[in-house]
Structure formats: structure tokens, C-alpha cells
N, C-alpha and C positions, 0 to 999 in steps of 0.2 A: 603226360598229356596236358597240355595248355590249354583254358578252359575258353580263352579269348585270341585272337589273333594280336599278339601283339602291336603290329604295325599299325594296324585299324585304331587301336587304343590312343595310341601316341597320335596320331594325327588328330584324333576328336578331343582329345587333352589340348593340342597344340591351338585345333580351330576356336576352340572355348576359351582360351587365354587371348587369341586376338579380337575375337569378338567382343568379350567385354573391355578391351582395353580402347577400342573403336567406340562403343557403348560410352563409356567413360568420358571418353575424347570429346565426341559430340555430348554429353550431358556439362562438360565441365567450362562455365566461363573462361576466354582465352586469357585472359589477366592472369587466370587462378591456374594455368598449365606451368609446375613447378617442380624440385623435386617431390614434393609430398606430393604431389599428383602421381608421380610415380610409384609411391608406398601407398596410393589409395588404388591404383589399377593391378598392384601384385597379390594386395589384400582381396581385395576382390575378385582378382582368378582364383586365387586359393581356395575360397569360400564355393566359388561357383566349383569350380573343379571335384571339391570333397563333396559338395553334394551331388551333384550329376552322378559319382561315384559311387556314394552310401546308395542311394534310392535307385541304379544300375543292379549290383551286385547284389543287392536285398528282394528285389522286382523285377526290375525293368529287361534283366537278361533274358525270362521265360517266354518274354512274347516273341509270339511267332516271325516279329519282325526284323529282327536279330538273327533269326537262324541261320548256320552255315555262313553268310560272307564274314561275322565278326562272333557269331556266340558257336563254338564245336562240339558241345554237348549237349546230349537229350536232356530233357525235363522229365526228372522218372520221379517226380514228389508224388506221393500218395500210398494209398493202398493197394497191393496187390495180393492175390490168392489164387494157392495154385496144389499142384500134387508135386511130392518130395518120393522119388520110386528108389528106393535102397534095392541093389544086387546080392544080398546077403540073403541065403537060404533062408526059405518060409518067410520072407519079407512081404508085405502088402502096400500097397501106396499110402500115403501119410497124408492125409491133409496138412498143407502148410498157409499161412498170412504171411506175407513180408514188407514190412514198413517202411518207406524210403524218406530219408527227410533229406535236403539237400539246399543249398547258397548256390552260387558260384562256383567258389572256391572249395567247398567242402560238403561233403557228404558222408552220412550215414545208413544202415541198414541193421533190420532187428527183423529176426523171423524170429517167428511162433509158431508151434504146434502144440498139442493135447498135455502133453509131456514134458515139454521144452521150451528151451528161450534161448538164441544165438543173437550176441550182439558182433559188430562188424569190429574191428582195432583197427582194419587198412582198407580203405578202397580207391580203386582208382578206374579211369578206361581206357580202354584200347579203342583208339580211333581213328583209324589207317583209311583214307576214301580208295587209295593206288592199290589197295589191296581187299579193299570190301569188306574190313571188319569193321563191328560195331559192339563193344563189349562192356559189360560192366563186370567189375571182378572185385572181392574183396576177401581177406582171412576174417574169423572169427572166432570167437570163443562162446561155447554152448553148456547151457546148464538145466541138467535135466532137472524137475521137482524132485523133492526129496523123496520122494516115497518110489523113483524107478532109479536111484543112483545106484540099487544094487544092482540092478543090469544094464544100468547106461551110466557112467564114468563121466565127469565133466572132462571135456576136450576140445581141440582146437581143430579147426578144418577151413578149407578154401571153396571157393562158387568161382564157377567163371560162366556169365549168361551170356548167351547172345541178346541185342537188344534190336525188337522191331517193332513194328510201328505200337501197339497195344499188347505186345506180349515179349517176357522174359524167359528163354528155353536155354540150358546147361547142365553142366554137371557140378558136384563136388564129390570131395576125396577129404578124409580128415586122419587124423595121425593114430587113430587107432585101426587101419588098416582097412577101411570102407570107405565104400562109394557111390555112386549114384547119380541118376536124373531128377533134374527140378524142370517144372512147365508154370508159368503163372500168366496171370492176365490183369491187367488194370483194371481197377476196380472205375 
């Protein structure tokens, strides 16, 4: 999944290289239009470019203004908290916390519960509009405190959430042969 429209990207890279080169033009004495006016307006798309860039993919993607025509992912930054419901006999709902941190480019996720701490290794989303999914998915690796490893085993497991507007509902499945419903909400 591609976090930006590419095409969108390159055009707004392409419009900022002749804008400042325009910028340039008109700031730059006609005498003084040279080649090093040339290494001064490449220097300076460069500069404009990388920043417009940094302070985008650090910020500027979350705003609501970006949505859909050029940024395809949700903004799931923050805290969420929810019940974690395991199908395993004499099982009870778990309170779980799930922590999203997230750039651009990259994303993380840490749930907690009483007992536990799962960190993420891989996420990603599925974000099909012809198809109406909306998902965030990731594997993780889970580490229960030491004092319940003798009845819960560090291991690996998968989430796959639906994503909607203020809440996170799915399941996961982990390699020791269980599974379950998750429900959370934005904090």
C-alpha cells in the first residue's frame, strides 16, 4: 500500500522546482542570469524540495487536507483501548491499551494488557476503495511478565482490524493455536 499517490507527489515536487526557479528568475539581476544562476536555482529547488518533504511526511500529511486525493492512509496516532475476547474455554474479555505511533512511511503498534506486552515487527494496510476495505494489519511478538510465562509462553501472532472512523474491530490468531476478537476505540 502506498502511503501517497505518487503522481500527486511528482507534480507538486515538479510545481516547486519551477516556482522557485521563476522566484529566482524574477529576484535575480538580468546581467547576473548565468550559469551559476543555474547551480543557484537547482540549489535551491533542492533545499525547498527537501523541506516541503521533511515537515510533509513529519506533519503536514495528517491534516485533514490531504485526505484521500493525495494522502491513502488513516491517521490512527494515539491511544486506543479496547477488549481483547480469546475463544478458548473459560476465557473472559481482557482488557487491552493499544499504542499507535505512526510517520508516513511507517508505523508502529504496542498493545498491553495486565499481563502482557505485544510489540508489532510488520505492519501494513489494506486499502482497497473498489472493494470497501479499510484495514490495518500487522504480526507481533508478545511477552507475557515473568511471573504468568508458566502459563502463557512468549509468542508470535497476527491482528487484522477493520479501520473506522473512531474504532479498531478484528481478530487475531497466534502460533500457539488461539484466537480471538479485538474491539478498541480512540482514546
Amino acid at each position: 500500500m502506498k502511503p501517497i499517490k505518487s503522481s500527486v507527489a511528482f507534480n507538486i515536487l515538479v510545481g516547486l522546482v519551477i516556482l522557485t526557479c521563476i522566484f529566482k528568475f524574477l529576484m535575480t539581476n538580468p546581467n547576473e542570469r548565468n550559469f551559476t544562476f543555474l547551480l543557484d536555482c537547482f540549489s535551491a529547488s533542492v533545499t525547498i524540495c527537501s523541506l516541503v518533504s521533511v515537515l510533509f511526511c513529519s506533519y503536514l500529511w495528517k491534516l485533514k487536507i490531504f485526505k484521500s486525493w493525495f494522502v491513502q492512509i488513516p491517521n490512527l496516532n494515539g491511544t486506543w483501548e479496547g477488549t481483547l475476547i480469546p475463544t478458548w474455554e473459560d476465557s473472559k474479555p481482557i482488557g487491552i491499551t493499544l499504542k499507535i505511533k505512526q510517520s508516513l512511511f511507517k508505523i508502529s503498534c504496542v498493545m498491553t494488557t495486565d499481563e502482557s506486552k505485544s510489540e508489532s515487527i510488520s505492519c501494513n494496510y489494506i486499502i482497497d476503495e473498489d472493494n470497501q476495505q479499510n484495514k490495518l494489519t500487522y504480526t507481533y511478538i508478545n511477552i507475557p511478565k515473568s511471573v504468568h510465562r508458566n502459563r502463557s509462553a512468549i509468542h508470535y501472532g497476527s491482528v487484522i482490524l477493520e479501520i473506522e472512523k473512531n474504532t479498531l474491530k478484528g481478530s487475531y490468531w497466534t502460533d500457539r493455536k488461539t484466537i480471538g476478537d479485538i474491539e478498541l476505540t480512540w482514546l
